[in-house]
N, C-alpha and C positions, 0 to 999 in steps of 0.2 A: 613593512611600514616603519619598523624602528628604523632604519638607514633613512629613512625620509625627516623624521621627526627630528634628527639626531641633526641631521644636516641643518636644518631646519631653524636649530637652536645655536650652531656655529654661523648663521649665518646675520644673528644679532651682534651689532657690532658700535664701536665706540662715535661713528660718523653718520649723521640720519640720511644723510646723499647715498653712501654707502650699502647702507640699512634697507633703503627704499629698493635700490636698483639689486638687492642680493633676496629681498623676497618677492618683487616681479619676476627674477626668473626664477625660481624655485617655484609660483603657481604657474608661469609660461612653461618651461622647460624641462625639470627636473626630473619628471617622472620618465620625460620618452629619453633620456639618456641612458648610452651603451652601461658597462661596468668600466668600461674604460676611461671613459667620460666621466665619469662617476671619482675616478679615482684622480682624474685633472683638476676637477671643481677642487675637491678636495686639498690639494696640491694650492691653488690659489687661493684659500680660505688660510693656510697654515701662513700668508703673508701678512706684513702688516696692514694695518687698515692704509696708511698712505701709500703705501710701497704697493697695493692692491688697486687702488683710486685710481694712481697713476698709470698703472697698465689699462684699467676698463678706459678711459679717457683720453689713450694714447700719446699722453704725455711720455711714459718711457717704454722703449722698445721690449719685446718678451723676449726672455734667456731662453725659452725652449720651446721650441715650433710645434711641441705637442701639444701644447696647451692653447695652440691658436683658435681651435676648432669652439671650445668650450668660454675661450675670450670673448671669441665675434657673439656667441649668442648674450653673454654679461653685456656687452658694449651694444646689445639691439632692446636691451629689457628696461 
């Protein structure tokens, strides 16, 4: 449960659009996610909140097709 919590509290952030759509998936998602998945979220949280926005929104294209998987469900929550 600490990786949940932990996640949880990284996923408060300075944009309430943001904000909103980062703890719909976390009560959607989070739980039935791999470790690998786990460590993609992860990877998209250490972005900026705009440089993050813009990916869920598909304003700018993802640098790494690993993270697609983990994007599409942020971009359905």
């Amino acid at each position: 449960m600490k990786g949940f919590e932990r996640a949880r509290w990284r996923c408060r952030r300075g944009m309430l659009e943001l904000d909103i759509v980062l703890q719909r998936f976390m009560d959607q998602y989070y739980r039935q996610l791999s470790k690998e998945e786990i460590m993609q979220f992860e990877s998209l949280l250490s972005l900026a909140d705009n440089d993050l926005w813009d990916l869920i929104c598909a304003r700018k294209a993802v640098m790494d097709d690993d993270l697609l998987p983990v994007l599409k469900l942020l971009q359905k929550s």
